[in-house]
N, C-alpha and C positions, 0 to 999 in steps of 0.2 A: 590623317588617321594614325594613332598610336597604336602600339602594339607591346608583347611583353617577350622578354626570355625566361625560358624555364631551365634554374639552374643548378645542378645534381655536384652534390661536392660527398666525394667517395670517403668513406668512413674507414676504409682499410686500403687496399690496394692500389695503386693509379691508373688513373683510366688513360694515361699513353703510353704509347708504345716506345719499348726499349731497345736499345741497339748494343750489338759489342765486337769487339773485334780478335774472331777466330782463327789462326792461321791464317791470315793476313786476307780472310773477308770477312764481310761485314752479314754477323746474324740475327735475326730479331730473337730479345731477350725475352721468354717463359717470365711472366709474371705473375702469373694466375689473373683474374677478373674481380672486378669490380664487385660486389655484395649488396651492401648497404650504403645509403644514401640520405643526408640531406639536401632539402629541397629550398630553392626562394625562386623570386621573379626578380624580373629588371624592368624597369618599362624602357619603350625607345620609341625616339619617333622620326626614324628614317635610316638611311646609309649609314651617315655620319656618327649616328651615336650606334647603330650597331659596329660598328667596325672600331672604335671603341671600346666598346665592351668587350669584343673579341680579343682587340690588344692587351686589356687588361687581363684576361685570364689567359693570353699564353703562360705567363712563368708558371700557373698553377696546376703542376699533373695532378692531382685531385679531385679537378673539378670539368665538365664538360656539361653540354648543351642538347635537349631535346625537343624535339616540336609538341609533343605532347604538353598537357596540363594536369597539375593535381588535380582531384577528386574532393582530397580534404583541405581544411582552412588553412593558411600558409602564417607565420611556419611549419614547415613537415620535417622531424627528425627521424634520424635512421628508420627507412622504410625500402625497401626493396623497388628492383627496376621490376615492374607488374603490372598488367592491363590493368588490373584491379586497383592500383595507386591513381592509374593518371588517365584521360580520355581523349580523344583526337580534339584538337584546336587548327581552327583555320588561323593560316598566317599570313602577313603582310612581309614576312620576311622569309625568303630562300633560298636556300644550301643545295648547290648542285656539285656531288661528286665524284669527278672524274677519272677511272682508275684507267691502266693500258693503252692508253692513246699514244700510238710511234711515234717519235723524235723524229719531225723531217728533215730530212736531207741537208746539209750545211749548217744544221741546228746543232748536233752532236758534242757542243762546247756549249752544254745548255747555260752553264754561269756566266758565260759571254750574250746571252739569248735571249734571257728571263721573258723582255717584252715581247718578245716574236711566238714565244710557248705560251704565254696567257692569250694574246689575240688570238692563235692557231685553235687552242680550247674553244673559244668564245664563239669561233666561227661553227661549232659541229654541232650548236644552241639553235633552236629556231628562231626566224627572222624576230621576234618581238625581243631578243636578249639582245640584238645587234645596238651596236652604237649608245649602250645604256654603260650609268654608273654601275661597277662593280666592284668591290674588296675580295681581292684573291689568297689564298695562301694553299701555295707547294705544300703538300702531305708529307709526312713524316720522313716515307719512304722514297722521295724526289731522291735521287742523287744515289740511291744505296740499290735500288733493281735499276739496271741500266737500258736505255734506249727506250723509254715510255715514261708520260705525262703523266704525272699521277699532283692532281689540282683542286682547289676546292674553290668555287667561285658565288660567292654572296652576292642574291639581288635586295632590291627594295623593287616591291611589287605596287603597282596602283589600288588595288585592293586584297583585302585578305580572302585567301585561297585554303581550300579545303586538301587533305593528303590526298583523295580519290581525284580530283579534277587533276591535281600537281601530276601525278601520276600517269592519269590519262591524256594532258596533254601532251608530255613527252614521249609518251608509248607511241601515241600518233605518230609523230616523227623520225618512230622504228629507230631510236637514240640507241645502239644496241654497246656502248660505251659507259653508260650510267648507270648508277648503283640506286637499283629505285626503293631498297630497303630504309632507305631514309624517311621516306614518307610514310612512316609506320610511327605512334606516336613515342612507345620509348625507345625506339632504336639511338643508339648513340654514335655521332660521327666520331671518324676517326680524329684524333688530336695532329695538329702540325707542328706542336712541340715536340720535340726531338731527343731525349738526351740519349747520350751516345756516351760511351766507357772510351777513355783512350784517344781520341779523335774530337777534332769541331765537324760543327754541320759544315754540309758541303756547297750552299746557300747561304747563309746568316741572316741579318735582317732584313735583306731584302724578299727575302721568303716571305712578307705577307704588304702587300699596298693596295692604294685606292686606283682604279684606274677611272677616270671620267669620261665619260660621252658625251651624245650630244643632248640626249634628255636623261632622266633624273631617275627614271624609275621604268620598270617595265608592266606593259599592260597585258595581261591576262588574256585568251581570249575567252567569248562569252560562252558557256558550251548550255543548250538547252538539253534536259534531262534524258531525251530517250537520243540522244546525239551521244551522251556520257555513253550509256545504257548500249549502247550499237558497237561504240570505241572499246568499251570494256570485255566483248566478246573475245575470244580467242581465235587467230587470224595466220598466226606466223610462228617462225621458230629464228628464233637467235639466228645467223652465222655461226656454226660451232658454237653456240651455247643451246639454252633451254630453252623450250617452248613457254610464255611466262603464265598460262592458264593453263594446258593441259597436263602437266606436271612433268612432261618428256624431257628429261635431260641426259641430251648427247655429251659426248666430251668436250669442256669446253674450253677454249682457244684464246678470244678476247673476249672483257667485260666492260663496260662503263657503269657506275655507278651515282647515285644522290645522295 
């Protein structure tokens, strides 16, 4: 089964994040945000060509990636990021983002590591992400907040999945590491292009690769609707964060994200 990307290429400002170096740390560079947008699609039809297409728009700060779909016929020129532009689309392709996750122990030379911090991610996934194909790439911010994981880990799914199920099935597994605002149709992921004033990345290219497993893809599981409908109730509160239905939000500590 194929699938599409929908691809937002900024009319004014860049949609990654910027870095510089202030008496002698490193601070993210005030850009202002993105505005206006044109719109297209990609089609892909698996890992291989989304990872791909991924590598192809690193060099573009410009342009970024959302789960959502336009509304209207494509192409779409300068239009705003707005529910009203685009509508949820279920996908065969997903973006899992993982913000805070501590550096363990004898890790702390993460450039000496790489492989041992993408496995360690991979392991805090429920059993169905085990042992599957994944293209990863270290966040922007790898290397510049020290002592935490900050990763973004690309599946190819068995089938296309809806933002409420993606959602749900990770909340199940009390993920309290992941940024589930992803699963919102224009949310925009953070970029792992990097430019930096004064300084190279602290990574380089090996900041984004394929990792293979033992199968190809990951399979969903089945959720029947009043099973959703039960998951989606509100049940728990973060560790030091938010309750994610009751709108309670403590001080909070650590985050994961999508």
């Amino acid at each position: 089964m194929s699938d599409t990307l929908t691809i937002l290429t900024s009319l004014g400002k860049p949609c990654t994040k910027q870095f510089e170096l202030n008496n002698g740390q490193m601070l993210q560079k005030s850009s202002g945000t993105a505005y206006k947008f044109n719109v297209r699609e990609q089609a892909i039809n698996g890992l291989d060509d989304l990872s791909q297409a991924l590598g192809a728009l690193e060099t573009d700060s410009q342009v970024t990636i959302i789960r959502g779909k336009s509304v209207n016929e494509l192409p779409v020129l300068s239009v705003r990021r707005l529910n009203e532009n685009f509508q949820a689309e279920p996908r065969q392709w997903c973006l899992i983002d993982i913000d805070d996750l501590l550096i363990p122990k004898g890790l702390e030379d993460f450039k000496s590591h790489l492989p041992e911090l993408v496995e360690n991610s991979i392991q805090q996934l429920p059993a169905e992400f085990q042992n599957v194909d994944c293209w990863y790439q270290f966040s922007s911010s790898m290397g510049i907040k020290h002592g935490k994981i900050r990763i973004h880990l690309w599946f190819w799914l068995s089938r296309k999945v809806t933002d409420f199920e993606m959602k749900t099935w990770l909340d199940a597994h009390l993920l309290i590491l992941i940024c589930f605002s992803l699963f919102r149709c224009t949310t925009l992921p953070s970029r792992c292009l990097m430019e930096v004033l004064l300084i190279h990345c602290p990574i380089g290219r090996e900041r984004m690769m394929l990792v293979q497993g033992r199968i190809p893809s990951v399979f969903p599981m089945i959720w029947k609707f009043k099973t959703l409908q039960r998951l989606s109730r509100p049940r728990h509160v973060r560790p030091g964060g938010s309750c994610r239905k009751s709108g309670h939000h403590p001080r909070p500590s650590t985050r994961i994200g999508y």
